[in-house]
N, CA and C of each residue as an Amber inpcrd file, in Angstrom:
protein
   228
 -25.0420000  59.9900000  50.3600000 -25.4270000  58.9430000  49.4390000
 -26.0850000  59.4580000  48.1630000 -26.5460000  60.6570000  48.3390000
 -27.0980000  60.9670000  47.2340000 -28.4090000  60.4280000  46.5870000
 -28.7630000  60.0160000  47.0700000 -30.4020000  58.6530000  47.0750000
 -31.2800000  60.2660000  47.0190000 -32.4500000  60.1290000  45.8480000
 -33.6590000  60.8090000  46.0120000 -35.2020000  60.5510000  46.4060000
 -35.0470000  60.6860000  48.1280000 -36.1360000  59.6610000  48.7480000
 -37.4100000  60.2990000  48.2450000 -37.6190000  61.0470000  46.6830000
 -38.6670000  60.7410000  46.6090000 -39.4250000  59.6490000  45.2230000
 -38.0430000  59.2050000  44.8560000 -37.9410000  57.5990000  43.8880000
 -38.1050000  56.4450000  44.9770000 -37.8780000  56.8010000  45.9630000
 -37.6810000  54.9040000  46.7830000 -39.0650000  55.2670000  47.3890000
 -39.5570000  54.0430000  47.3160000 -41.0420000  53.6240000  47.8510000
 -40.8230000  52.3070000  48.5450000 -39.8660000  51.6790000  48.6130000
 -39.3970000  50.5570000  49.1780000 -38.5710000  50.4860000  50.1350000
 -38.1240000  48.9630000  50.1750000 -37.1390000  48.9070000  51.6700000
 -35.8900000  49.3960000  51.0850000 -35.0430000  50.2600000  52.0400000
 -33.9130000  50.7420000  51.6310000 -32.8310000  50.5430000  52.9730000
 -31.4520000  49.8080000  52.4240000 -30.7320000  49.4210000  53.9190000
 -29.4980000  50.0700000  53.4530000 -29.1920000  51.1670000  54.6060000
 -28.2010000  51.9840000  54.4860000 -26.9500000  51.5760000  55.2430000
 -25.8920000  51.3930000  54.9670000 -24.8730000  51.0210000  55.6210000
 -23.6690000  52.0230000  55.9000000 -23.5110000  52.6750000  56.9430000
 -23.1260000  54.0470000  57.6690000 -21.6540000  54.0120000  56.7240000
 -21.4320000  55.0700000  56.0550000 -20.4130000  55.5120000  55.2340000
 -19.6680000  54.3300000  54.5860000 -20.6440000  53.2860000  53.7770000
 -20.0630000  52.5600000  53.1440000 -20.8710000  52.5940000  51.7550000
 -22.4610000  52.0270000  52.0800000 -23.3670000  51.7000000  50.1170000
 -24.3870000  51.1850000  50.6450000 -25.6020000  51.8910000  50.0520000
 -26.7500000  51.4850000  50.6950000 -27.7340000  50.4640000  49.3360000
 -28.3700000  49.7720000  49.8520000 -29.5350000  48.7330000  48.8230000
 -30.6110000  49.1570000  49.2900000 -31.5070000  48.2310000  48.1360000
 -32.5240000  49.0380000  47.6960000 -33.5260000  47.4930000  47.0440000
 -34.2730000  47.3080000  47.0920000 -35.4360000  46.2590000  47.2060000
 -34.5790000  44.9160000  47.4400000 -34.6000000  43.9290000  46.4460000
 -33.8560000  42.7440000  46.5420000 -32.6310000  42.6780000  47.0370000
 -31.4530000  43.6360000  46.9010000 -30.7750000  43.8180000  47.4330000
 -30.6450000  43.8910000  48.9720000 -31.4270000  44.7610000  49.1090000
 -31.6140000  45.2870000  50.6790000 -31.4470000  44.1130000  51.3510000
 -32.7820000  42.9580000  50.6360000 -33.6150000  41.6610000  51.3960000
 -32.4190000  41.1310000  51.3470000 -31.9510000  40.2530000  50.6700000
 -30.6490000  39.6510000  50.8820000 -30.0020000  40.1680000  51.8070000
 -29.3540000  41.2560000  51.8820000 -28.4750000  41.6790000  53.2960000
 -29.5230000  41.7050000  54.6110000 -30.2690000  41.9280000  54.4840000
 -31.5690000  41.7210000  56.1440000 -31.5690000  40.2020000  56.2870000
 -31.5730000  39.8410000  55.3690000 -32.1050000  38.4970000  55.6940000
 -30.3150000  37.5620000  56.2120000 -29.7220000  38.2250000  55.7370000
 -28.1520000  37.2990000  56.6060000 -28.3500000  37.6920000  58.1320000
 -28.9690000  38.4500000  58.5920000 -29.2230000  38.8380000  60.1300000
 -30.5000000  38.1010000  60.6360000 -30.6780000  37.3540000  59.7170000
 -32.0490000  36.9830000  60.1760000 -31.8110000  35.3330000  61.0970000
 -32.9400000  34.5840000  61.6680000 -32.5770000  33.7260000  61.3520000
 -33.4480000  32.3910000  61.2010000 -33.5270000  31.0630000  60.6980000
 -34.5330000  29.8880000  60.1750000 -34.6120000  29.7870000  58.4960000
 -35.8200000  30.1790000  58.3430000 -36.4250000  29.9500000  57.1290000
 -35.9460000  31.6710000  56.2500000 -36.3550000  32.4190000  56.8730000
 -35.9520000  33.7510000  55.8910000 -34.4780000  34.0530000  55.9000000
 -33.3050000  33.5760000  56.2710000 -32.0030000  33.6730000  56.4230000
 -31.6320000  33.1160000  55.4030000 -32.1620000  32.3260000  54.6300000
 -32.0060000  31.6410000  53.4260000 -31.7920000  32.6250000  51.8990000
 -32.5390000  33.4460000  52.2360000 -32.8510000  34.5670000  51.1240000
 -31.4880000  35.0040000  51.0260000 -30.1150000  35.3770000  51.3200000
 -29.2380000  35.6480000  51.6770000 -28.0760000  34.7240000  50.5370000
 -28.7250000  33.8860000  50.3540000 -27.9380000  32.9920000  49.4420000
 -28.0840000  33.0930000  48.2850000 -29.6200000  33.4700000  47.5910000
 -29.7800000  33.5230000  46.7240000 -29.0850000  35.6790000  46.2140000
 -28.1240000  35.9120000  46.9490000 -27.7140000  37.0690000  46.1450000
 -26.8640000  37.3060000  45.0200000 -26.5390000  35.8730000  44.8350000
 -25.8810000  36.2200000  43.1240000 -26.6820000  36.4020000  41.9390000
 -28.1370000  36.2250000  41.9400000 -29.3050000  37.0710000  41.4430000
 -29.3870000  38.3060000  41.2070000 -28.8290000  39.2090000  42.2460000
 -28.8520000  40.7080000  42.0130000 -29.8510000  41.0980000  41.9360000
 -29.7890000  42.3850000  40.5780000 -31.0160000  42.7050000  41.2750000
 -32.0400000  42.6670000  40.5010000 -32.1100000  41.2060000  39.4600000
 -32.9780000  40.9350000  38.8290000 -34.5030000  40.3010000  39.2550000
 -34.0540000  40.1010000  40.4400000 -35.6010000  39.6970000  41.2480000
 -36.0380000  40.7810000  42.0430000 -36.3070000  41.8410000  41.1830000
 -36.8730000  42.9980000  41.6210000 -38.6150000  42.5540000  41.3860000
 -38.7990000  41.9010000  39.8040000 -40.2370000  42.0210000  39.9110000
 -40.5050000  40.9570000  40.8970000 -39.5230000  40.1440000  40.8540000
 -40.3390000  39.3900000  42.0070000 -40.7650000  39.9690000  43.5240000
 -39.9870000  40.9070000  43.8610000 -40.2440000  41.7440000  44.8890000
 -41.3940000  42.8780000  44.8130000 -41.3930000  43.1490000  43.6550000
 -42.5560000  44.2430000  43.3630000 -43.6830000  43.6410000  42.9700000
 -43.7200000  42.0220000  42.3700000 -45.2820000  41.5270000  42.6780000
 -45.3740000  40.9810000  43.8360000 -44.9160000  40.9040000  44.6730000
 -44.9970000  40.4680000  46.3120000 -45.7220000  41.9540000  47.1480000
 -44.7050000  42.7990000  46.5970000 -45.1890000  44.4140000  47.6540000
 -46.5830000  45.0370000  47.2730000 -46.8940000  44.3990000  45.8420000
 -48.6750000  44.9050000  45.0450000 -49.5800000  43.6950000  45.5170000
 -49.5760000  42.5810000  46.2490000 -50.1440000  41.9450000  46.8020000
 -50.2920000  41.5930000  48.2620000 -49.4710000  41.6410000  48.8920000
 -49.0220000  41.3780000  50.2950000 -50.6520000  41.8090000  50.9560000
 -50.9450000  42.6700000  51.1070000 -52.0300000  43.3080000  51.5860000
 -53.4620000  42.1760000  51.6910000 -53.3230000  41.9700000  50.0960000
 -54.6130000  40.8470000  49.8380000 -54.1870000  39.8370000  50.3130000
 -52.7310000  38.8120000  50.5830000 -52.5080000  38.0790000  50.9500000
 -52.4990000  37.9460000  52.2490000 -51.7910000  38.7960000  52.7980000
 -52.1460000  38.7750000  54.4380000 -52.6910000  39.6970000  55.8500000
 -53.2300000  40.4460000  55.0740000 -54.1530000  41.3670000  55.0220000
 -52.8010000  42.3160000  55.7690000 -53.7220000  43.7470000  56.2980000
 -53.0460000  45.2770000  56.9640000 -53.3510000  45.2940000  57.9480000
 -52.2500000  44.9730000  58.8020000 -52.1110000  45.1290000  60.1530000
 -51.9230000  46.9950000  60.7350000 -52.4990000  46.8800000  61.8560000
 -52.2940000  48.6950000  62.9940000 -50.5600000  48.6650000  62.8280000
 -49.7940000  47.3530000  63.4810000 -49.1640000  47.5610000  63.9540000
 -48.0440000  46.3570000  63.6080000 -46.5810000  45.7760000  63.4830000
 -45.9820000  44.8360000  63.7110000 -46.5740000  43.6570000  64.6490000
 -46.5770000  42.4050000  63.5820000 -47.0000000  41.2230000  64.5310000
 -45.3980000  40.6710000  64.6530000 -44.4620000  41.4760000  64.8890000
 -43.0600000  40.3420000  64.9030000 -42.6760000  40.6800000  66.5630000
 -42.6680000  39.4570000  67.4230000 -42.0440000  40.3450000  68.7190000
 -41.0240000  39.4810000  68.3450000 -40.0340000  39.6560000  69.8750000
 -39.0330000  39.5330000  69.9010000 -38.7060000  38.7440000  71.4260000
């Protein structure tokens, strides 16, 4: 892929010998696997990848918003 993991600081979704994404992008394709309320995000991908800042003022706040967890609160 050629990706220089020391530019990505974000979510990055690699898709085995096909094209990997990279913030908003990524979310859109995670989120078609998802499913309810965040499966929705998935629709909005004819946006591209102009809702990056929206993703990058989400990833500089998240912390204050819902604070830092040890560990994953998602079970399954």
């Amino acid at each position: 892929y050629a990706i220089d993991s020391k530019s990505i600081d974000s979510v990055l979704l690699l898709y085995p010998n096909k094209k990997y994404y990279i913030k908003m992008e990524a979310i859109y394709w995670i989120s078609k696997e998802l499913n309810g309320f965040y499966s929705l995000a998935y629709y909005f991908r004819f946006l591209g990848k102009s809702p990056n800042f929206i993703y990058n003022f989400i990833a500089q706040n998240r912390y204050k918003w819902f604070g830092k967890k040890e560990s994953c609160s998602v079970s399954f």
